[in-house]
Biotite code that builds the C-alpha atoms (Angstrom):
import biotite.structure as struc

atoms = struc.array([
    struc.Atom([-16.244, -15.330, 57.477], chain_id="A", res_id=1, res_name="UNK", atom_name="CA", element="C"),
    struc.Atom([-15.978, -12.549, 55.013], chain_id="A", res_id=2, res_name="UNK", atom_name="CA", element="C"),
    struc.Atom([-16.535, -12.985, 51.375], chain_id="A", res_id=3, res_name="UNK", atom_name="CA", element="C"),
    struc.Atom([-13.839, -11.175, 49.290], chain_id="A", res_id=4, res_name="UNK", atom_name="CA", element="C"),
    struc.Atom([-13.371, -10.872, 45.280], chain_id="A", res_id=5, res_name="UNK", atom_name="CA", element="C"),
    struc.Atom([-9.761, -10.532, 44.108], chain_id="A", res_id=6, res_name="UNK", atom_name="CA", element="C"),
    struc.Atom([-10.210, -8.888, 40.899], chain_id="A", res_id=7, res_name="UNK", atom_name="CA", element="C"),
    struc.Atom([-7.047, -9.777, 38.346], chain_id="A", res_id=8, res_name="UNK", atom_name="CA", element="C"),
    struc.Atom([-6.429, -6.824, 36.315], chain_id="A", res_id=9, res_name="UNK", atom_name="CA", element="C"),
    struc.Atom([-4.221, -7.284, 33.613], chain_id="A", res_id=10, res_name="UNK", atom_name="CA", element="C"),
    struc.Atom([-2.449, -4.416, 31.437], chain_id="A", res_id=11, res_name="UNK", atom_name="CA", element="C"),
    struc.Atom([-1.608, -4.376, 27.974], chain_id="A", res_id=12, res_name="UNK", atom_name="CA", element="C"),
    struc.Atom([1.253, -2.692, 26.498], chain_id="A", res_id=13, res_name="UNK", atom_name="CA", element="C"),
    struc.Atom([1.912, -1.214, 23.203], chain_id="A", res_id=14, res_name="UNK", atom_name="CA", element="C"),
    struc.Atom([5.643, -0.858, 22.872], chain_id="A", res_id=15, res_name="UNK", atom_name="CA", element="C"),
    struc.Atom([6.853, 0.823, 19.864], chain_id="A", res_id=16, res_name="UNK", atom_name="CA", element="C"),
    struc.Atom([10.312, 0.882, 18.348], chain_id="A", res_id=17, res_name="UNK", atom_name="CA", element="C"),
    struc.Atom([12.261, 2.697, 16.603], chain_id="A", res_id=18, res_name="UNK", atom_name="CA", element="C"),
    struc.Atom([14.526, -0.736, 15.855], chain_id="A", res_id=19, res_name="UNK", atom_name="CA", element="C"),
    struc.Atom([14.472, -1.175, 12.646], chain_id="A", res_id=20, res_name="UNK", atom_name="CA", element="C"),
    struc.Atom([14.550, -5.128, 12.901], chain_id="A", res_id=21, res_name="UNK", atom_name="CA", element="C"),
    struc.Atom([10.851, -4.352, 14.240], chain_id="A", res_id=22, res_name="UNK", atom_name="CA", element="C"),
    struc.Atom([9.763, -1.955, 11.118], chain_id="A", res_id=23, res_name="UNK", atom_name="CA", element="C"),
    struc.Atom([12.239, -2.720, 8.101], chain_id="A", res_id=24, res_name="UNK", atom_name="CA", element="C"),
    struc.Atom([10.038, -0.977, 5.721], chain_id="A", res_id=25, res_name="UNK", atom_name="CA", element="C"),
    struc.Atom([8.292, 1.792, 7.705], chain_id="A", res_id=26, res_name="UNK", atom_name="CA", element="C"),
    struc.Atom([6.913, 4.024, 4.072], chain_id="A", res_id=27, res_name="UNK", atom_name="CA", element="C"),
    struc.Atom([5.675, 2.991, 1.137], chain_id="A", res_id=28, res_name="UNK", atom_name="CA", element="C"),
    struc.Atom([6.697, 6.057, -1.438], chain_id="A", res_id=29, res_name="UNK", atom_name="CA", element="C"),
    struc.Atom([4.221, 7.718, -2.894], chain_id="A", res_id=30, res_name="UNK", atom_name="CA", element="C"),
    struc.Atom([4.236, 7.442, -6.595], chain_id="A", res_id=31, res_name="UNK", atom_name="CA", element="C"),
    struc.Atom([2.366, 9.927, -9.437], chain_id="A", res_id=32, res_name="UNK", atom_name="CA", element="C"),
    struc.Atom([-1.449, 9.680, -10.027], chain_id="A", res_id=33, res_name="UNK", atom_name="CA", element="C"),
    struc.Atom([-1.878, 6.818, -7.821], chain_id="A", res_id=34, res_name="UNK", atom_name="CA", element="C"),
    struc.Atom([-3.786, 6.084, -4.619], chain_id="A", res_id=35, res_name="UNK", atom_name="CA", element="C"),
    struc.Atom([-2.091, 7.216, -0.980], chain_id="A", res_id=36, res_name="UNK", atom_name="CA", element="C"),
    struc.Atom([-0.380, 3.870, 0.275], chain_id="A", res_id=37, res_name="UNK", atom_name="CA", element="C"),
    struc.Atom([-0.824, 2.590, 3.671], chain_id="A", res_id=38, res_name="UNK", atom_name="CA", element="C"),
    struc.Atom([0.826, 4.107, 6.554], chain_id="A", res_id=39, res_name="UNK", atom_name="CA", element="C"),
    struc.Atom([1.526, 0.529, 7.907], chain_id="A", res_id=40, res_name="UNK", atom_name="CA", element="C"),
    struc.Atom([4.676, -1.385, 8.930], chain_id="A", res_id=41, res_name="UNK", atom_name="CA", element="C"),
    struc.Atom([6.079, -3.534, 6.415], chain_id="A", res_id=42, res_name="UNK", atom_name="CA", element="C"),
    struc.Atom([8.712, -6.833, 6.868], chain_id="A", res_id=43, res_name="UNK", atom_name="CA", element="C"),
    struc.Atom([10.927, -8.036, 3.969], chain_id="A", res_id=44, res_name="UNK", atom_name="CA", element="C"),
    struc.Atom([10.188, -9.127, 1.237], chain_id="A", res_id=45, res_name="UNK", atom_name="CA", element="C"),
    struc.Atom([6.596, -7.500, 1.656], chain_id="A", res_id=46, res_name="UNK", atom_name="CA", element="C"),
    struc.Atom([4.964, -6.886, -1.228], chain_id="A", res_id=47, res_name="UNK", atom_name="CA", element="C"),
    struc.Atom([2.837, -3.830, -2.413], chain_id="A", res_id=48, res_name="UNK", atom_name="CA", element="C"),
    struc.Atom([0.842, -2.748, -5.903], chain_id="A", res_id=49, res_name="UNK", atom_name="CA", element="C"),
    struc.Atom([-0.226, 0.914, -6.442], chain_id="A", res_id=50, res_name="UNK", atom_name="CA", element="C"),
    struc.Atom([-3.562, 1.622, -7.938], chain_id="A", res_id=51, res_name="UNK", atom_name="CA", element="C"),
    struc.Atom([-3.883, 4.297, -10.232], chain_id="A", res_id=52, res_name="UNK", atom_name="CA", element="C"),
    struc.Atom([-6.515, 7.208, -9.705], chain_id="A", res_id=53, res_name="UNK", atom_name="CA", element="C"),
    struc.Atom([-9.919, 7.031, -10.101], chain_id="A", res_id=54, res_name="UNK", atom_name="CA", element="C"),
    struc.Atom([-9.929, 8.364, -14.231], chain_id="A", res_id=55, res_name="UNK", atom_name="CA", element="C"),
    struc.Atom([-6.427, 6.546, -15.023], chain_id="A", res_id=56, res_name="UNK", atom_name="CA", element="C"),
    struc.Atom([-5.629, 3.439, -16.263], chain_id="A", res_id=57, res_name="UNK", atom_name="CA", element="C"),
    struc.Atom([-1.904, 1.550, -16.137], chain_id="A", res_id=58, res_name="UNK", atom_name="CA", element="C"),
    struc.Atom([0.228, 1.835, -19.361], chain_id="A", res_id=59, res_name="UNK", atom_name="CA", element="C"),
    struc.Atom([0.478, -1.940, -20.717], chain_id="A", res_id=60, res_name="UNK", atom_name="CA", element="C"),
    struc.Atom([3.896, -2.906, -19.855], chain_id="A", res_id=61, res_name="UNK", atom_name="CA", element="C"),
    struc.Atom([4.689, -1.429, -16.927], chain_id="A", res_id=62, res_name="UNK", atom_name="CA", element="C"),
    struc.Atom([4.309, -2.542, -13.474], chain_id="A", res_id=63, res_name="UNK", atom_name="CA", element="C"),
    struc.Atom([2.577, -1.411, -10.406], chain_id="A", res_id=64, res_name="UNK", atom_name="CA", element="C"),
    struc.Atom([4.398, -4.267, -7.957], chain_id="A", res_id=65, res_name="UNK", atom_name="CA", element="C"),
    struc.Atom([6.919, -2.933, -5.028], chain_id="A", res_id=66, res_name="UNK", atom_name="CA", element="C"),
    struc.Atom([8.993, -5.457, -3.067], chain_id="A", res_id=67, res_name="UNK", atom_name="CA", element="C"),
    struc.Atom([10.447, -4.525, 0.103], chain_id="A", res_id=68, res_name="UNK", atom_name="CA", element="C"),
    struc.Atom([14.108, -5.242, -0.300], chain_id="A", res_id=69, res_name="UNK", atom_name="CA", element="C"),
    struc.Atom([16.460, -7.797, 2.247], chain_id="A", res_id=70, res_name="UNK", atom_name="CA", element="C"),
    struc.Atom([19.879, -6.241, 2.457], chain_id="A", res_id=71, res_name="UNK", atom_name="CA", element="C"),
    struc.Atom([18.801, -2.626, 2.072], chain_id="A", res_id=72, res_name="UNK", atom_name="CA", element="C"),
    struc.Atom([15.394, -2.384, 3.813], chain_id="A", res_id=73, res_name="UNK", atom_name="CA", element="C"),
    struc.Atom([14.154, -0.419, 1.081], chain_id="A", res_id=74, res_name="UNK", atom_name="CA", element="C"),
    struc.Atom([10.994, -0.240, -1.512], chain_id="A", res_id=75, res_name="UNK", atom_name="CA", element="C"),
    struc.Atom([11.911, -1.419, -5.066], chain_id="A", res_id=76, res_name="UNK", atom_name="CA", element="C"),
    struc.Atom([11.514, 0.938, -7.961], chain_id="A", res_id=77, res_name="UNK", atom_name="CA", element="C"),
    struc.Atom([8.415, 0.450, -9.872], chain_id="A", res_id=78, res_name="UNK", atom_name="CA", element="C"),
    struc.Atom([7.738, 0.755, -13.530], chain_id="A", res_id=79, res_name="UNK", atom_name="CA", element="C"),
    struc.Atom([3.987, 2.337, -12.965], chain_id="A", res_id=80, res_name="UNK", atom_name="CA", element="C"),
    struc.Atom([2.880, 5.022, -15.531], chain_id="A", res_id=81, res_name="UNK", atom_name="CA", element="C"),
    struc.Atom([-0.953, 5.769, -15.170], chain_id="A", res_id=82, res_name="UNK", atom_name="CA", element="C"),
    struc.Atom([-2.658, 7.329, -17.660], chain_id="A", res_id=83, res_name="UNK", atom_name="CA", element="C"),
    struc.Atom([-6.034, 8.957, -18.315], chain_id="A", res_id=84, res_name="UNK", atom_name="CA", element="C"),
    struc.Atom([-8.694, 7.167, -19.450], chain_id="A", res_id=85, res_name="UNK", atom_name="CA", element="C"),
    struc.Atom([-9.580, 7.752, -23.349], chain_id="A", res_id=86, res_name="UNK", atom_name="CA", element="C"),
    struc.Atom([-13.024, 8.269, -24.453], chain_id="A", res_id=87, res_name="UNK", atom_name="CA", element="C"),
    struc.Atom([-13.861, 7.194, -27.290], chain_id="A", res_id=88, res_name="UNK", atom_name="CA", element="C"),
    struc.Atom([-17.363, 8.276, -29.485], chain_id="A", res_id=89, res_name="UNK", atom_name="CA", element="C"),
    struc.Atom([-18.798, 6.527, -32.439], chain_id="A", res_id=90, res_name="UNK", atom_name="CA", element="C"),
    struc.Atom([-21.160, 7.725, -34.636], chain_id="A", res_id=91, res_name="UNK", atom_name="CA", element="C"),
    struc.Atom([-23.509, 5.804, -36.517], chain_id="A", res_id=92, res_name="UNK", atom_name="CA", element="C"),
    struc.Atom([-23.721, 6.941, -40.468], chain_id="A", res_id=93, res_name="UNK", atom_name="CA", element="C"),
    struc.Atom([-27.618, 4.908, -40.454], chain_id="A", res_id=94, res_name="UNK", atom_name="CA", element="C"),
    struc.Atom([-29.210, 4.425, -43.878], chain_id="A", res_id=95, res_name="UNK", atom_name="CA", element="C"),
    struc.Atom([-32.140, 5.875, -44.746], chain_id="A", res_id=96, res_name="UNK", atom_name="CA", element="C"),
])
């Protein structure tokens, strides 16, 4: 009797789609002195927060959280203004 090895190969498929019930929220906008966002796939109600440059801080009062949207499949507006970072010197006036 021969000896014989069935070898099970099993495939794996990537299918992508251009459906947007697959991908709602495909790109995240990019938005002034902030980071590049992810490339990624986003469902609803998928939330995202920019971060500002390396240099630049976020104005107090504004925000820098995106939601994506049922209904419209689309990014919310933020309220994100970065700003540079102030420096600030002081100079001690010692006493002799």
């Amino acid at each position: 009797m021969q000896n014989c090895i069935i070898q099970v190969l099993q495939l794996n498929f990537l299918i992508v789609s251009s459906d947007q019930s697959e991908c709602p929220c495909s790109g995240i906008p990019q938005w002034p002195l902030t980071e590049p966002p992810p490339e990624d796939c986003h469902q609803l109600n998928r939330t995202f927060r920019y971060t500002c440059l390396k240099g630049y801080l976020r104005t107090a009062g504004t925000s820098n959280l995106i939601k994506c949207k049922p209904g419209s499949s689309r990014w919310s507006s933020p309220t994100l203004k970065c700003k540079r970072k102030s420096l600030y010197f002081v100079f001690g006036c010692g006493s002799s």
